[in-house]
C-alpha positions as CSV (number, residue, x, y, z in Angstrom):
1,X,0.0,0.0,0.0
2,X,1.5,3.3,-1.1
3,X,2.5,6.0,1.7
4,X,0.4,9.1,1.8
5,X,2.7,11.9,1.3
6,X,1.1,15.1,2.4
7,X,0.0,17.7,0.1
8,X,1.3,20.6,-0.2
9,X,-0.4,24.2,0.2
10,X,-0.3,25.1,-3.7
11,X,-0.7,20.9,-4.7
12,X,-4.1,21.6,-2.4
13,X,-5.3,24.6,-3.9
14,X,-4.6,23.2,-7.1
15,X,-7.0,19.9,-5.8
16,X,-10.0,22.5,-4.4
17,X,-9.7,24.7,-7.8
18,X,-12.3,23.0,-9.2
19,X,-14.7,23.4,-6.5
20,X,-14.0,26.4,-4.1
21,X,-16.3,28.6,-5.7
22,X,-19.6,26.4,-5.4
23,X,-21.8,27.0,-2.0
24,X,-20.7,26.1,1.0
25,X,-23.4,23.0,1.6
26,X,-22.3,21.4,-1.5
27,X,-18.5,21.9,-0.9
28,X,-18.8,19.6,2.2
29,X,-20.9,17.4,0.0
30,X,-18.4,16.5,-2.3
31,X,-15.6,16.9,0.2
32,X,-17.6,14.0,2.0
33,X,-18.5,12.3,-0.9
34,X,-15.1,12.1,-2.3
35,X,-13.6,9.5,0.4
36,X,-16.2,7.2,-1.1
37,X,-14.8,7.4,-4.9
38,X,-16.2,3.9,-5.8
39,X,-19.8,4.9,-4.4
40,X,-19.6,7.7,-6.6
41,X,-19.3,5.8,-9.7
42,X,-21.8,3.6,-8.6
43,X,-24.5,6.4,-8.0
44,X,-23.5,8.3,-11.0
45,X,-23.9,5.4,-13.2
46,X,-27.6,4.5,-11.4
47,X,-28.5,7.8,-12.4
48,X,-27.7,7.4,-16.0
49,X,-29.7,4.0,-15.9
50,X,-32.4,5.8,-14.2
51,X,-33.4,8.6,-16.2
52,X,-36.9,8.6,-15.9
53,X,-36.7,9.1,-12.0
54,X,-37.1,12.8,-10.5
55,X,-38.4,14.5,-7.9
56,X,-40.1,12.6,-4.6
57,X,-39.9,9.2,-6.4
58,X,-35.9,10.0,-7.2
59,X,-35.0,11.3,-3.6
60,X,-37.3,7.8,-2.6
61,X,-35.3,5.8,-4.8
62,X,-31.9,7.2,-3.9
63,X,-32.8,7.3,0.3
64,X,-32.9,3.1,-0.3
65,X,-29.5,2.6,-1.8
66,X,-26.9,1.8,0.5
67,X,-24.0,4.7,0.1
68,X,-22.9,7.1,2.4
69,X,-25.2,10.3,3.2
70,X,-23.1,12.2,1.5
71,X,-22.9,10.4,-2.1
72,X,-27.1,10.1,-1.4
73,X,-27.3,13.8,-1.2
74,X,-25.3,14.7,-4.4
75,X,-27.6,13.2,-6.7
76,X,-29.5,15.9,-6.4
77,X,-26.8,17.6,-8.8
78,X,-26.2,15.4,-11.5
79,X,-23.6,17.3,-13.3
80,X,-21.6,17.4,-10.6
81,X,-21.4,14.1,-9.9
82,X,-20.9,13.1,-13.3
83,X,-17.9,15.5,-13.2
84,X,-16.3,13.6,-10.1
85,X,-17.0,10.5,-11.9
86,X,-15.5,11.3,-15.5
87,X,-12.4,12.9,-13.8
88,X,-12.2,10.0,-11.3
89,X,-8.3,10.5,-10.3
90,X,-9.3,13.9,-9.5
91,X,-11.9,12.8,-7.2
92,X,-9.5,10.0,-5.5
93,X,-6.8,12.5,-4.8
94,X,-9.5,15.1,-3.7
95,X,-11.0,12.5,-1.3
96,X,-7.9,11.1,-0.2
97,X,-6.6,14.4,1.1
98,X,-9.8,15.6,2.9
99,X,-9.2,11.8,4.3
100,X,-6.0,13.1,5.5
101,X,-5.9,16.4,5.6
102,X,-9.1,18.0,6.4
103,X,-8.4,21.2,7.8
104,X,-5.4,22.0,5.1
105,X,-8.3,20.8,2.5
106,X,-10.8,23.7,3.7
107,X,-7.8,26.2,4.4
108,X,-7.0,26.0,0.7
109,X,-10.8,26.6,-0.5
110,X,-10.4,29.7,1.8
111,X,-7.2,30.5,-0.5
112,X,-8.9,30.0,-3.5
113,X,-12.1,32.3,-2.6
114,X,-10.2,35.1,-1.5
115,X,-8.1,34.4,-5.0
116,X,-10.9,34.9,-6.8
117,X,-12.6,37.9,-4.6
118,X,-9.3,39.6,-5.1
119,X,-9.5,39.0,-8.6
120,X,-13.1,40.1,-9.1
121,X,-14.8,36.9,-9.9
122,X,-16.1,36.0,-6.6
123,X,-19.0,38.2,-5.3
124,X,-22.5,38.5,-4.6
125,X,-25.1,38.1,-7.7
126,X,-29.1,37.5,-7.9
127,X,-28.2,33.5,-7.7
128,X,-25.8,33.5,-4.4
129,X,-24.8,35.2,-1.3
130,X,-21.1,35.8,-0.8
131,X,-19.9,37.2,3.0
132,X,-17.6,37.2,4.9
133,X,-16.9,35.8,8.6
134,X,-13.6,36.9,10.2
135,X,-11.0,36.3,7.4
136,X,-13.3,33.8,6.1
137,X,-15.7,34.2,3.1
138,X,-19.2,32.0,3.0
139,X,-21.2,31.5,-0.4
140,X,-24.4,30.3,0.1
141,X,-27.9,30.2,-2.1
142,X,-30.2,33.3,-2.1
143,X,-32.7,31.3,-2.2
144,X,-32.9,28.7,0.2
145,X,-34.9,25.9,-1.9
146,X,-32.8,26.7,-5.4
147,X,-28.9,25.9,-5.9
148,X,-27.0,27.4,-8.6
149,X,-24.0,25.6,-9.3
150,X,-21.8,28.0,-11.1
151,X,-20.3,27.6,-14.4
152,X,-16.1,28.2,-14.7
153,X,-12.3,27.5,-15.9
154,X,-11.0,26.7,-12.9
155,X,-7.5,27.3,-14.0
156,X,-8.2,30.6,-15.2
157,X,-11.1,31.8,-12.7
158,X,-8.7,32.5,-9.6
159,X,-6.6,35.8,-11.7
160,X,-2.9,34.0,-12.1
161,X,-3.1,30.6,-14.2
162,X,-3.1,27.6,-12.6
163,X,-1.8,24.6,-14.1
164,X,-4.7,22.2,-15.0
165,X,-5.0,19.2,-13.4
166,X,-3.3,16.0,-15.6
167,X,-6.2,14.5,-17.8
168,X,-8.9,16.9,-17.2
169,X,-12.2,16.5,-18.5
170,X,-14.3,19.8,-19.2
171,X,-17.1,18.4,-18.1
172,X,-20.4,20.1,-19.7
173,X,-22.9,22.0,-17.7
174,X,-20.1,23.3,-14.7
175,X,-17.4,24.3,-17.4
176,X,-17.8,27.6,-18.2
177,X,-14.1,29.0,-21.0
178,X,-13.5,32.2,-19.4
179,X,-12.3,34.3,-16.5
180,X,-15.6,34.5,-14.6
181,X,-18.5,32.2,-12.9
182,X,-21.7,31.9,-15.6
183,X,-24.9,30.1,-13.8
184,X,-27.4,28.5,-15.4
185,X,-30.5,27.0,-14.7
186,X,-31.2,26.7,-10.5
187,X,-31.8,23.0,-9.3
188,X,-34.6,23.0,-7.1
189,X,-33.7,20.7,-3.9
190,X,-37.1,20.8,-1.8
191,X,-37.9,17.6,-3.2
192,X,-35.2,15.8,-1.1
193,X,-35.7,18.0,2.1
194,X,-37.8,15.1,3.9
195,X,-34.7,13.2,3.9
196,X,-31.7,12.9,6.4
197,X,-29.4,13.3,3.7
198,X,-31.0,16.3,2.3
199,X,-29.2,20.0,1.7
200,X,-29.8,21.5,4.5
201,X,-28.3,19.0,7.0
202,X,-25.0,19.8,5.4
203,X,-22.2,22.9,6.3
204,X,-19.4,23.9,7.4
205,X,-17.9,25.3,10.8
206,X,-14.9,27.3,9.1
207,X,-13.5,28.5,12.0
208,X,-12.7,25.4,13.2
209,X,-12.1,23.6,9.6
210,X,-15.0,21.2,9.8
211,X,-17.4,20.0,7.5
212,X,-20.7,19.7,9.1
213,X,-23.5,16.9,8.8
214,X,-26.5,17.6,11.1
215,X,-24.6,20.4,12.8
216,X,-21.9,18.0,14.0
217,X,-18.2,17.4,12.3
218,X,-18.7,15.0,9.7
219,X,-16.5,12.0,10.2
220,X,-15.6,9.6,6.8
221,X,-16.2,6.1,7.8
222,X,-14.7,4.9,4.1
223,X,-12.2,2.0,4.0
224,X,-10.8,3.4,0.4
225,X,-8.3,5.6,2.4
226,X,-7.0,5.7,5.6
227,X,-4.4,7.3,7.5
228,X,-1.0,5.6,6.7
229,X,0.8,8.2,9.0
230,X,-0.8,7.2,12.1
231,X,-1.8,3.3,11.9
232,X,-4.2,2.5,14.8
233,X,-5.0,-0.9,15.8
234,X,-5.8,-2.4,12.3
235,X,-9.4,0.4,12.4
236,X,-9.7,1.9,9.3
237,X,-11.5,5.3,10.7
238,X,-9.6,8.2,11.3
239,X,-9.1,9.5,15.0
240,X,-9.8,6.3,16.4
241,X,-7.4,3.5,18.5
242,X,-9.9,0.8,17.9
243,X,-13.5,0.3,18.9
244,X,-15.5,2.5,21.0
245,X,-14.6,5.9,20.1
246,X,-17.0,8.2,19.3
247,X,-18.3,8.2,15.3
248,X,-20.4,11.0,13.4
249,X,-22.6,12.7,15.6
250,X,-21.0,11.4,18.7
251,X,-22.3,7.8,18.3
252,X,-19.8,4.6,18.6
253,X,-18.2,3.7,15.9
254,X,-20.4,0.1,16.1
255,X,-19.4,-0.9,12.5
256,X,-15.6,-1.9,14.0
257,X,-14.9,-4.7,16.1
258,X,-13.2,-4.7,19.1
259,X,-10.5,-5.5,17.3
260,X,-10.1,-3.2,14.8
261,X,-11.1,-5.3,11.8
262,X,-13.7,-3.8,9.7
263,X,-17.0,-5.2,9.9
264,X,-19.6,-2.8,7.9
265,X,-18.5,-2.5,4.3
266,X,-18.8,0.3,2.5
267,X,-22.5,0.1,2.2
268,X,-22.7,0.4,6.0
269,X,-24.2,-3.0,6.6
270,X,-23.4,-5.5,8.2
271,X,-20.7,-8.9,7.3
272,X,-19.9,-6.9,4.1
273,X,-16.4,-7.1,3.0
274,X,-15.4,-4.0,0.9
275,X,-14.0,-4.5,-2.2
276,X,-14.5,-1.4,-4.4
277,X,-13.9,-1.6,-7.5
278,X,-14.3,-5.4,-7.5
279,X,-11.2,-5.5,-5.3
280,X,-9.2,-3.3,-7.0
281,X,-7.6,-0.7,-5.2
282,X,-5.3,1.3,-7.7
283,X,-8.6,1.6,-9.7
284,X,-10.6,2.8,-6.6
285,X,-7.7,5.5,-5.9
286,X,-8.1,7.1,-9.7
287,X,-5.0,4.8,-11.1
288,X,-6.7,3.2,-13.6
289,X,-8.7,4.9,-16.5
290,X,-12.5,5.0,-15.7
291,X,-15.2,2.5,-17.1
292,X,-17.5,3.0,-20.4
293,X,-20.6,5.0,-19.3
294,X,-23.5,4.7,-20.2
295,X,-25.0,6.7,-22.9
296,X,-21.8,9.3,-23.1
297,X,-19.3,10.2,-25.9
298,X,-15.8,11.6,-25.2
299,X,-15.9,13.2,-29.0
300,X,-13.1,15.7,-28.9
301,X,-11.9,15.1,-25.4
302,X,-11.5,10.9,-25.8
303,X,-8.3,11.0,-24.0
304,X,-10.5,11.7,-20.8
305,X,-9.5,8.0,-19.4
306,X,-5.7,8.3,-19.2
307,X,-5.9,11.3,-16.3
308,X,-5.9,8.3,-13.9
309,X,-2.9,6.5,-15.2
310,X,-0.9,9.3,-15.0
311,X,-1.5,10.2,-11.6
312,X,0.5,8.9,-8.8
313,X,0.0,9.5,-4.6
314,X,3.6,11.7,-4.7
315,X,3.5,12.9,-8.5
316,X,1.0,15.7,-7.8
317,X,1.1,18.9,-10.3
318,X,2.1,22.2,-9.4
319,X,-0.1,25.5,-9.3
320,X,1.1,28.8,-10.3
321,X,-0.5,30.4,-6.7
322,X,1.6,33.4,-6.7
323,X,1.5,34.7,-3.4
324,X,-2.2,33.4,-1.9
325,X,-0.6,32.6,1.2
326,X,-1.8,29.8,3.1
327,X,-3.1,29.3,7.0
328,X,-2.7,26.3,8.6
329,X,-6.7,25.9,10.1
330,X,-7.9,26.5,13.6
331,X,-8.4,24.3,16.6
332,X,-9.5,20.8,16.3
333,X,-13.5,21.0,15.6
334,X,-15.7,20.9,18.7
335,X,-19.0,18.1,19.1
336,X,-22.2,20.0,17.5
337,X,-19.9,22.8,15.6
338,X,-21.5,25.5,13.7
339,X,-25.2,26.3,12.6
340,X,-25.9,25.2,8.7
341,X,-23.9,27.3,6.4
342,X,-20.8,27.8,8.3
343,X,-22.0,30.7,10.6
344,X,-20.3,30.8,13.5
C-alpha cells in the first residue's frame, strides 16, 4: 500500500480549484462524498440507468440505496457528480486528502475564494450570497430551496493561471471557458428536504475547519483511504485507536470490532467485505482509466480515461499560486460545531 505523502499548500489549492467557488453546503458534500470514490461511480452510473426518475420518487429511490449520506445527497446535482466520476483520479486524490488532511483541504478553499474575490470573480449576484466571517468568506444560495451551481475554468477563474490538473475533463454543464462564474439554470432541492441526507443537513464550521452533517463534524467512515501516518490498531477510521470511540454525531463507531477489523462495508451494513472496485484498489484510488458510461461520448476530449494512469499518490502537479498565502486551520473541531452554512 502506497504511503500518503502530504500535500502541499499550492498541490491543495490546485485539488480545491475546481470546486471552491460552489456553495458552502455542497463543498462539504463533495468533500464527503469524495472519500467514497467507488460509491460515486456507482450512484452516478444508477442515475444514467435511471433517467426517468425525478423529484419525490428520485429522492425515494436514492434514500434506499446503501452509500454514504453524502454520495445520497449529491444526486440531487447530476452534473456534478458526473464530473467527479468522468475525472475519477481527480476525485481519489480530492477525497484522499480531505481523508487526510481535512483542515489544510478547507484552508485551501479559503485561499482559493479570497483568489478569486481579489480577482473580481467571486462576489455576490441575484443566484448566491457571498460574505464574509472573520478572514473567512461564506457562499451560500439566495434562495434557500434553489442551488445554482456556477459555471467556470478553474485554472483561469482564480486571476494568475493555474496549471490544470493531468487528464482533465471539461465536463459540460459546470465548465464555463472564461475568467468569470456563468450560472445557469437553478436546481430546485425541496424535493429531497424530507430526507436525512438532504441539503440542509449539510455545512461547514470554518473556523474550526470542519465539514458539518446535522450540525456536528462529519466523520468519513470509508475504508478506500486511511491514514497511513498514524496506523491505529488495524481500524480503518480516522481519530480512532480501535473500537468504541465516538463516530459521526458522537455515536460509537459500532461498525468496527473490538479489534479493529472492519465489519460494515462500504454500504454500511453488516458482514460486508469492501471490495471497491471489484477489489481493485489502484482503480478505486483514480490509477486506472474509468469505465464505459453509459450513454456518453468523449468526441473531442477521448483521451478523458488516461488522467488516472498518469497520476500517482507523490507525482501531484504544481499550481502557479503566486503569493495566496496559506493558513494552517484552527483548533480541532468541537462536538455540535456551527449552525448550517458555516456561521459561527
Amino acid at each position: 500500500m502506497p504511503t500518503y505523502t502530504p500535500e502541499s499548500p499550492e498541490q491543495l489549492q490546485q485539488l480545491v480549484a475546481p470546486i471552491a467557488l460552489y456553495p458552502d453546503s455542497l463543498v462539504a458534500e463533495i468533500l464527503a462524498a469524495a472519500s467514497y470514490p467507488e460509491q460515486v461511480v456507482e450512484a452516478d452510473r444508477w442515475l444514467q440507468s435511471n433517467p426517468g426518475l425525478t423529484g419525490q420518487a428520485l429522492g425515494q429511490a436514492v434514500n434506499s440505496q446503501p452509500w454514504d449520506q453524502s454520495v445520497k445527497a449529491l444526486t440531487a446535482f447530476p452534473s456534478v457528480l458526473a464530473n467527479m466520476d468522468r475525472n475519477l483520479s481527480w476525485t481519489s486524490s480530492l477525497g484522499d486528502a480531505y481523508y487526510n488532511q481535512p483542515q489544510d483541504v478547507m484552508a485551501a478553499v479559503q485561499v482559493m475564494r479570497q483568489r478569486a474575490q481579489a480577482a473580481g470573480t467571486l462576489q455576490s449576484t441575484p443566484q448566491q450570497a457571498v460574505t464574509t466571517q472573520g478572514p473567512d468568506i461564506d457562499i451560500e444560495p439566495v434562495s434557500p430551496d434553489v442551488v445554482y451551481v456556477p459555471a467556470y475554468d478553474p485554472w483561469t477563474v482564480y486571476g494568475a493561471p493555474i496549471v490544470a490538473w493531468p487528464g482533465w475533463y471539461p465536463y459540460p454543464g459546470i465548465w464555463f471557458s472564461g475568467p468569470y462564474l456563468s450560472f445557469g439554470v437553478g436546481i430546485p432541492i425541496g424535493f429531497f428536504a424530507g430526507f436525512a441526507w438532504g441539503w440542509h443537513h449539510w455545512g461547514f464550521d470554518w473556523h474550526h475547519r470542519a465539514v458539518l452533517f446535522n450540525h456536528s463534524p462529519y466523520l468519513s467512515r470509508s475504508v478506500t483511504f486511511f491514514n497511513r501516518r498514524n496506523f491505529y490498531g488495524g481500524a480503518g477510521v480516522r481519530g480512532s485507536r480501535g473500537a468504541g470511540r465516538a463516530g459521526l454525531g458522537g455515536r460509537p463507531n459500532t461498525g468496527f470490532s473490538a479489534r479493529g477489523g472492519a465489519r460494515f462495508g462500504a454500504t454500511g451494513r453488516a458482514g460486508i467485505t469492501v471490495r471497491p472496485f471489484d477489489g481493485n484498489v489502484r482503480a478505486a484510488r483514480g490509477y486506472t482509466a474509468p469505465r464505459g458510461q453509459v450513454g456518453r461520448s468523449s468526441g473531442a476530449f477521448s483521451g478523458f480515461g488516461r488522467g488516472g494512469e498518469t497520476r500517482g499518490f507523490s507525482a501531484r502537479g504544481r499550481a502557479s499560486v503566486g503569493d495566496g498565502g496559506f493558513r494552517a486551520g484552527g483548533a480541532a473541531p468541537r462536538a455540535g460545531g456551527a449552525p448550517r452554512g458555516g456561521r459561527r
